[in-house]
N, C-alpha and C positions, 0 to 999 in steps of 0.2 A: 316768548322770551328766549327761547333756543335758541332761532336762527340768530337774532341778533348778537348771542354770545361767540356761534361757530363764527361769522361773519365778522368780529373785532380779531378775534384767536388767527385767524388766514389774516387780515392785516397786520399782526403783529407776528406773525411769521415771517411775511416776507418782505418788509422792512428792520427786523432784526431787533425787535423790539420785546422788552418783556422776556428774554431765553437767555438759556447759560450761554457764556462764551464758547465751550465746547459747541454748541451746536448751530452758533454763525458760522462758525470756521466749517462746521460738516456739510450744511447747504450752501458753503459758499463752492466748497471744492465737489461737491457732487455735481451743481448747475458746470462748473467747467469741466467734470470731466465725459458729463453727456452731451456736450458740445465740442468733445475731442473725440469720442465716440464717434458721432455723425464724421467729422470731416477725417477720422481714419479710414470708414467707411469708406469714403467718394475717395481718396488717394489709393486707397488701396483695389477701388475698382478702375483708376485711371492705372496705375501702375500694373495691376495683372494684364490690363490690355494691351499694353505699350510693350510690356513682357514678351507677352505671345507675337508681338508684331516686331517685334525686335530680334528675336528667336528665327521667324524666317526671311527678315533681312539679313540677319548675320549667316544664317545655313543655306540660305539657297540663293538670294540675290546678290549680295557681295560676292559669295565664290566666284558667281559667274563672270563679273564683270573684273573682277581679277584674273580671272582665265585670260577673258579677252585682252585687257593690259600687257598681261604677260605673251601673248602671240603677238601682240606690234611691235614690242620690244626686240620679240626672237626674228620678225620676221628685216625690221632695220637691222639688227647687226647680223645678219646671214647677208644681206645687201654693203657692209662695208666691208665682211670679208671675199665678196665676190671683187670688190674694187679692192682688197688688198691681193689677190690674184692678179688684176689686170696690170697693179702699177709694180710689182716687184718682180724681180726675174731672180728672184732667189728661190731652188725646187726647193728648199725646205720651209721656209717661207709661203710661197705658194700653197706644197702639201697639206700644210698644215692648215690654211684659211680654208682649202677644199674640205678637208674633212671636219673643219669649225662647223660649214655652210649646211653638209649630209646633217649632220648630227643635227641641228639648230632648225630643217624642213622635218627630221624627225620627231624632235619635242612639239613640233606645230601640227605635224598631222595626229598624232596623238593625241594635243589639248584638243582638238578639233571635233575625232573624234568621241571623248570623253565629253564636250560642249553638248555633242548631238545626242549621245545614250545614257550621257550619265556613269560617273565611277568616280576613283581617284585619277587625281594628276600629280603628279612628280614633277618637281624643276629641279631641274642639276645646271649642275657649270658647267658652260661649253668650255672654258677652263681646264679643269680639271677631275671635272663628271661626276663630282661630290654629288649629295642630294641635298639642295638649298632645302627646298621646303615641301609638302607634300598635305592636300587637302581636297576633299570630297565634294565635286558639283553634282547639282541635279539636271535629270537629262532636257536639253531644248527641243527635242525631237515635234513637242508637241505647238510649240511658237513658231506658227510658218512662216514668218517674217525674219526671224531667227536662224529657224531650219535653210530657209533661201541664202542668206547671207555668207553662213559655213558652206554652203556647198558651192559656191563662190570662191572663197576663198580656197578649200580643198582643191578645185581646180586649178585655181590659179597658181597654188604652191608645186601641183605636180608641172606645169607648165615652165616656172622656175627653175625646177631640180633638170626640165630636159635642154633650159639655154645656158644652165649651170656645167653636164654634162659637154652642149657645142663649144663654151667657154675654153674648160679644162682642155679638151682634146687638141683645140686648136694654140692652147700655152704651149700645153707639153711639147708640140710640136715645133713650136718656138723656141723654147727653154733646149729644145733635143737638136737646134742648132740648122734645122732645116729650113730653115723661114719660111715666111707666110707670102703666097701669092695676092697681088692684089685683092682678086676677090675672093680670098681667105682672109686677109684683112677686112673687106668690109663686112664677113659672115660674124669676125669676131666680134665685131664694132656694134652688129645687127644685134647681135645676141646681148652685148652688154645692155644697149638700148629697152630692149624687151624684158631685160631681169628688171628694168629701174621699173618702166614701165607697171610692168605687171606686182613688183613692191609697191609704188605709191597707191595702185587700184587695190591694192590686199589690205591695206592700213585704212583705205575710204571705205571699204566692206567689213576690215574689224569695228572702225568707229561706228556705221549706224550699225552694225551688230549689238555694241556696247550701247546706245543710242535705243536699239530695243528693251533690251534688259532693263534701263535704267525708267521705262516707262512704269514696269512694276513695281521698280522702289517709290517710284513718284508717288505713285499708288499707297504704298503702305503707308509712307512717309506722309502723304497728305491726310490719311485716319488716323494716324497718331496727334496731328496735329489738331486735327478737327476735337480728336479726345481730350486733349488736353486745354482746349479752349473751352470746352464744356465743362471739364472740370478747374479750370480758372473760372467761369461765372459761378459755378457752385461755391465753390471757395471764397467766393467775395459775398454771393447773399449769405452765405452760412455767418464766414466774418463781418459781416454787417449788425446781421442778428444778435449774435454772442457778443459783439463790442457794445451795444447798446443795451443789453442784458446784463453785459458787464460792469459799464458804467452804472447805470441805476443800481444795481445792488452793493457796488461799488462806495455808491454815495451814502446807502442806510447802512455800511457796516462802518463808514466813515464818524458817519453821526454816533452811531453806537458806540463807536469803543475811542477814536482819535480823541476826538474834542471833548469828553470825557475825563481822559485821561489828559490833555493837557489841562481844563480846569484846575483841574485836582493838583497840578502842578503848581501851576500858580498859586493856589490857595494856600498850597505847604511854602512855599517861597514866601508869599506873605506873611504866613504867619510866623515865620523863621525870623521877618525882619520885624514884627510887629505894626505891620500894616495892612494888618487880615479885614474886611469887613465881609462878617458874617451873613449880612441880608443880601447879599452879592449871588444871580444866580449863574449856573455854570452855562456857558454858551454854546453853543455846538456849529462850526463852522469855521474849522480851519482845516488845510491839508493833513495828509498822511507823508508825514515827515518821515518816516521810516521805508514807504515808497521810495521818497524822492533820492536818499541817501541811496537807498540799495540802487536807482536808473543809474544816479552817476556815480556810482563804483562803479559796476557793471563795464561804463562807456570808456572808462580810466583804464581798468582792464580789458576791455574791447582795443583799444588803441593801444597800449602796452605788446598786447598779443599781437598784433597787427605787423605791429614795427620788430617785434623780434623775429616774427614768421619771414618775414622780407628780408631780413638781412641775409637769416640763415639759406635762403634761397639764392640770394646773389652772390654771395659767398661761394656756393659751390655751381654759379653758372660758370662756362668754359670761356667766353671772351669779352675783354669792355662792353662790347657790343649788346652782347647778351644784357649785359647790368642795363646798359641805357633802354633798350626794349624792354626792359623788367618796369625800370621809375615809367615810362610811356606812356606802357599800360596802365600802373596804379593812377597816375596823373589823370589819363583816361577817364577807365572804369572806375574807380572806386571816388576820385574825390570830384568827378564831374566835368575836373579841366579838358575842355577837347579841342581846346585852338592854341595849340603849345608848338613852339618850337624849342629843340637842341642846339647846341655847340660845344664845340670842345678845343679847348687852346693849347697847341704846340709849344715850347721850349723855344721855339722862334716869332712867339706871339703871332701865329697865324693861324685865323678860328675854322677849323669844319663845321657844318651844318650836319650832324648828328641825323641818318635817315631810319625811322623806323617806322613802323604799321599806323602807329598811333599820332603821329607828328608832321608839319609841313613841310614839305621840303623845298618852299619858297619863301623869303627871310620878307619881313617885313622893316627892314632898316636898309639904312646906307651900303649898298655892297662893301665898300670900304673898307668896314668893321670887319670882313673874311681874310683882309692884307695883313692889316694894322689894327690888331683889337685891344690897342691902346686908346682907341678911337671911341669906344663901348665902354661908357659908363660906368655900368654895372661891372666889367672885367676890370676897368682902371682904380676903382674904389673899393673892391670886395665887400659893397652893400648892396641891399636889396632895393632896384630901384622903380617907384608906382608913380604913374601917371594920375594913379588915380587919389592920392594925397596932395600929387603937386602936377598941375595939368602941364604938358610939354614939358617936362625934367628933362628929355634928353632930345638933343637936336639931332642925333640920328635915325629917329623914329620918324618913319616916315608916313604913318595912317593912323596921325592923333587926329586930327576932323573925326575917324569913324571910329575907332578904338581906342578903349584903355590898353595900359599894357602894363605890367608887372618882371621884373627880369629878376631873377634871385639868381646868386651867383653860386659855385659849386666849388670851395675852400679847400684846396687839398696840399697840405706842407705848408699852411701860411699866405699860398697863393692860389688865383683864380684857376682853376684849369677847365672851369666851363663854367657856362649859363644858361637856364630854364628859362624862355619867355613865356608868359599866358598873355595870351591877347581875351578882352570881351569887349563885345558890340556895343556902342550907346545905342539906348532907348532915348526915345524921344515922342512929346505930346505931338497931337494933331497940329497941320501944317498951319491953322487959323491960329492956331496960338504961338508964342514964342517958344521955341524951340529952351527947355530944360533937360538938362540930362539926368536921367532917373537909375538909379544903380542900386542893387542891392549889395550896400558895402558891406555891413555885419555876415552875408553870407562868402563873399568872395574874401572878407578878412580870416575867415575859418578855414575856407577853402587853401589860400595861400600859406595858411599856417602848419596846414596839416602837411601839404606840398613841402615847408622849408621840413618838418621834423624828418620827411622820408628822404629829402638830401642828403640831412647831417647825419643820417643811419647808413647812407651810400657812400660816405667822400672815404670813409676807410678801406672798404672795398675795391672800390675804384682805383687810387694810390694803390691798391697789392698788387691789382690787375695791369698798373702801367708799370711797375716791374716787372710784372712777372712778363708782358710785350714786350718789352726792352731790353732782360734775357734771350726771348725769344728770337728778336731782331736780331744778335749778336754772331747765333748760328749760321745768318745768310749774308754777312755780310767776308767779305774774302780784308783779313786780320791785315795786310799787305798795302792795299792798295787803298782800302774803305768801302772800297765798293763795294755795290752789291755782290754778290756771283752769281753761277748759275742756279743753282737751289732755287735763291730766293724769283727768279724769271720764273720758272717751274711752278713755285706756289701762286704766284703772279699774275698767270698769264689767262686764267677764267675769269679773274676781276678784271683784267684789263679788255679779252675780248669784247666781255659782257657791255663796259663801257662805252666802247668804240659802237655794235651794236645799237643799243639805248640811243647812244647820241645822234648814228649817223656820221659819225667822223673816220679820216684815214689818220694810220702811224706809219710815218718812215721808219724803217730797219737799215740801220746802219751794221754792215759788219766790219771791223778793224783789226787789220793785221801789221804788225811793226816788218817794217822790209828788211831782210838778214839779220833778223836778232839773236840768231844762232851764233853767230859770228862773236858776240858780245861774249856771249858768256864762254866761246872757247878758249877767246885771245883775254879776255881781263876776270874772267871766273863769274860765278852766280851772284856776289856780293854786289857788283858793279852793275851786273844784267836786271838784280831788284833793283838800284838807284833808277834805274834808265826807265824800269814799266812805272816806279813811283812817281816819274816825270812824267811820264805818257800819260798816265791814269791822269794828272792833277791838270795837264794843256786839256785832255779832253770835256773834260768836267766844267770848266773854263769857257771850253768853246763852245759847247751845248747851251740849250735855250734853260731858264731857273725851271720851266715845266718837266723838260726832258729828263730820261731816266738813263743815266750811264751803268754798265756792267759787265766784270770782268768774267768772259765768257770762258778762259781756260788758256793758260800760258802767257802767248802775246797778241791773244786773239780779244776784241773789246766788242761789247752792242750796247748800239746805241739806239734806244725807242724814241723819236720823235712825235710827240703827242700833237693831235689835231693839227697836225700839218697840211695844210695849205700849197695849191701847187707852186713848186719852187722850194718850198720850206725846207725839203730834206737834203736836195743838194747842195744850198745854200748850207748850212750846219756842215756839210760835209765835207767843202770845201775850205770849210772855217777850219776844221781839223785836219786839215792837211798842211796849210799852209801853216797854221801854228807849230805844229808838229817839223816840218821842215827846218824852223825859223828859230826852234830851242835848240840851244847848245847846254848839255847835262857836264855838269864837271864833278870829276868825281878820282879818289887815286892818283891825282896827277898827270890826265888826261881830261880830253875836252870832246865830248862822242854828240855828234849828231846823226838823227835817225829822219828816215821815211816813215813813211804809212800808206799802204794802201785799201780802200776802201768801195764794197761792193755796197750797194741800195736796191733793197726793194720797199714795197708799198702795202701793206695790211689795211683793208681789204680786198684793193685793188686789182693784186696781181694774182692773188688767190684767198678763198674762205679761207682755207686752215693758215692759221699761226705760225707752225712750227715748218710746214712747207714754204711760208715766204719768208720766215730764218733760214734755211736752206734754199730758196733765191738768190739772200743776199750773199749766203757763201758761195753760189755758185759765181756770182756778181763779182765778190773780192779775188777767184781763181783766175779769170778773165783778166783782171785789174792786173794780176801780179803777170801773167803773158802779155801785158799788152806792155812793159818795164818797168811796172811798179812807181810806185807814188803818184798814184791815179786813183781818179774814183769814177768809176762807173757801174750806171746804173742795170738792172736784167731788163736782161729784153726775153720773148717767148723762145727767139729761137738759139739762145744757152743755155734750153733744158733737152738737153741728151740723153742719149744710152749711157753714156761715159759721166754723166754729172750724178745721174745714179749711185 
């Protein structure tokens, strides 16, 4: 008769049955907390290993391979101060790139030998020989593959310092007025040859040097990984266990104490109204309503936090940019959307395609709507416009057969100043059947919903952010003319190489000079000499292409960037500014002043990589122009770069 009593007492244990409420609540929270035990356990032996393998990624293999970053670095710009030697005949100039270049084989043979034994390394400014930063590698001595590659390189640096030395000797001598015999010129030419040379072979010996090193990180990196895979499957059987431990115990503390207590509810209710029946028993089987309350608080507060954490973060990002990469990501990561494109609408209703990590950067609508995004929907109505409430809603979509598409507009002052699209794929049955398109809309309705609340948290921000641009802008535009100035070419001109690059395309450089505008402002004053560049500025502007970028480069000097120019394109523009320019009479004072122009052209990339040397083409271009009697435009040719254009 025992066992059959211990045997009811363990069933009514662990169903929750027959005990005080105290002591549900105590094996309830003991079973969870020996099942947080365990998976502290397994975290905490993934985590000390990750620790330790993290410990000598960060002390010994990182260092190293910033060692070696930091020697291509030194070792390319000691190679552009060799080429600011060769192209400047200025000895201060000069001097100073020689002893950049000493200094700069100095920090190199030094990382080199720190690489191979092991120490600290110091980087300073070739600048101004401050100490950047300063940090402890371990020695490579014992990596023959390693060891091979530095001593490589150590060779090759001394071999540098001696075509560095043939270099110098053979300026100086130059610069000292004595000139170079023919074959002293080609000794110098030999030597510059051999510095490139032997830089590009030091940069292929630092890569697979770095290329070795990173075999070891591979290395840890791939145990860390393996660790953590391991303990993801631990973490799932454990959370397997426990959820289903959960649940079941879950359900007898439910029965125990929920449905219980809602009876008992009811029955006071009834009896409150006088429609108690007494022979009524209490049922057990409804949810834990106090669960379900606390899930969606929790998610109310989940989202709440969510949406203020983001603000506050876009808030203090540095540029529109920024904000748009910020909403990208969360559209992304967090609510699933990952076939989204941007836009952003100008003051002249003309939309950008918005590029960031997370977004496409090919439009699936009408190019059109980039001119005229009066043309877009969703921009023309400031509603949110779905394909997938109303099939084809807009005829500028052009891959409604394969996709839905969603466009929510971005409200900023009352008006559209952007649009969010999401595209999603239809599904569709097997090909023997008639094609149904199958969508899960309750989720993409959640999804889109959560996407507008992270807008209407952004359009504030955004608005601060296009003042605060628009400030911005005001600094680089020249107060006078409108135009840009030079500043703004200055910040300019890495977006725009970068551009040119990417695409593959050339820019005509236009430089414009007014012919004897000196003259103006001696005989009628400065008042009169502003009317006349105010004229000039606005014919030019005029006569440039709506892509092209005009810029008033300083005085009566104008540049002109002609984008993706095409051959012809830049003289043609050039032309156009000439003859306009000619063909304006400025009245102004009671006089009537017509002016020239003359006008030099070069070609970016054409006529050279660097930028700023085919802006000094086209100056040397417009000097030419004004000797050859002005109100001319011609183009550079190779052989108008002189001593004297220097």
């Amino acid at each position: 008769m025992r066992t059959p009593k211990l045997f009811w007492r363990f069933i009514n244990l662990i169903t929750f049955t027959d005990i005080p409420i105290w002591q549900k609540i105590f094996l309830f929270a003991g079973g969870g907390i020996f099942w947080f035990i365990i998976t502290a356990l397994v975290g905490l032996g993934a985590v000390t290993y990750v620790n330790s393998s993290s410990h000598v990624l960060t002390d010994q293999v990182v260092p190293q391979i910033k060692a070696s970053q930091k020697l291509i670095i030194n070792i390319r710009g000691a190679n552009v101060s060799v080429h600011n030697i060769v192209i400047h005949d200025d000895m201060e100039t000069v001097s100073m790139n020689y002893e950049r270049d000493k200094f700069l084989h100095g920090n190199i043979t030094t990382t080199l030998t720190s690489l191979l034994e092991g120490g600290v390394i110091k980087d300073y400014s070739d600048l101004t020989g401050e100490l950047i930063e300063e940090f402890e590698v371990e020695p490579l001595a014992e990596n023959t593959s390693a060891k091979n590659h530095i001593g490589k390189v150590l060779n090759k640096s001394s071999r540098m310092r001696d075509s560095l030395e043939t270099l110098m000797s053979l300026k100086m001598k130059k610069l000292g007025g004595a000139g170079l015999t023919q074959l002293e010129n080609d000794q110098f030419m030999n030597a510059l040859r051999e510095y490139d040379m032997l830089t590009v072979q030091s940069v292929v010996e630092l890569g697979k040097l770095t290329s070795s090193i990173s075999v070891l990180q591979s290395k840890y990196t791939d145990n860390i990984k393996t660790v953590l895979q391991a303990s993801m499957v631990l973490f799932i059987i454990i959370g397997v266990m426990a959820i289903t431990l959960v649940i079941v115990f879950s359900y007898f503390l439910k029965a125990s104490i929920t449905d219980p207590l809602n009876a008992i509810t009811n029955q006071i209710k009834g009896l409150s109204e006088g429609e108690v029946d007494l022979t009524k028993q209490i049922a057990i089987g409804s949810k834990d309503e106090i669960a379900q309350l606390s899930t969606n608080f929790n998610m109310l507060m989940n989202t709440i936090h969510d949406m203020n954490t983001f603000k506050k973060v876009i808030e203090e990002d540095d540029t529109l940019d920024d904000v748009y990469n910020r909403m990208a990501e969360v559209f992304y990561d967090q609510l699933g959307l990952d076939d989204l494109v941007m836009f952003e609408i100008s003051n002249r209703n003309v939309m950008r395609l918005i590029d960031t990590p997370y977004s496409k950067n090919e439009i699936c609508c009408n190019k059109e709507i980039l001119v005229d995004s009066n043309l877009c929907r969703a921009r023309k109505t400031g509603h949110t416009v779905s394909s997938i409430t109303y099939k084809k809603i807009c005829k500028q979509y052009l891959l409604s057969p394969e996709k839905y598409h969603v466009c929510v507009p971005i409200i900023i002052g009352g008006a559209t100043g952007g649009i969010v699209q999401f595209n999603f794929d239809k599904s569709v049955t097997p090909e023997h059947e008639k094609p149904t398109p199958i969508i899960q809309s309750d989720c993409i309705a959640r999804q889109i919903l959560k996407a507008e609340q992270y807008i209407r948290e952004s359009t504030a921000v955004i608005e601060t952010k296009k003042l605060t641009s628009a400030l911005k802008e005001s600094a680089v535009k020249d107060q006078m003319t409108g135009l840009y100035n030079r500043r703004f070419l200055e910040e300019y001109v890495d977006t725009l190489v970068a551009s040119v690059v990417r695409k593959g395309t050339q820019v005509g450089l236009l430089m414009c000079d007014l012919d004897f505008f000196k003259e103006v402002n001696d005989k009628y004053g400065h008042d009169v000499g502003d009317v006349v560049l105010k004229a000039t500025a606005n014919v030019i502007s005029k006569s440039a292409r709506s892509g092209d970028l005009v810029i008033r480069f300083g005085g009566e000097e104008f540049v002109v960037i002609v984008n993706d120019a095409k051959p012809g394109d830049t003289e043609e523009v050039a032309e156009r500014i000439r003859k306009k320019i000619a063909e304006t009479k400025v009245k102004t004072s009671g006089v009537v002043i017509s002016k020239t122009i003359s006008i030099g052209i070069s070609e970016f990339p054409k006529d050279t990589q660097n930028f700023w040397e085919a802006i000094k083409y086209a100056d040397i271009a417009l000097y030419k122009a004004k000797d050859a009697g002005r109100n001319t435009v011609l183009k550079f040719k190779k052989e108008m770069w002189t001593a004297e254009a220097y």
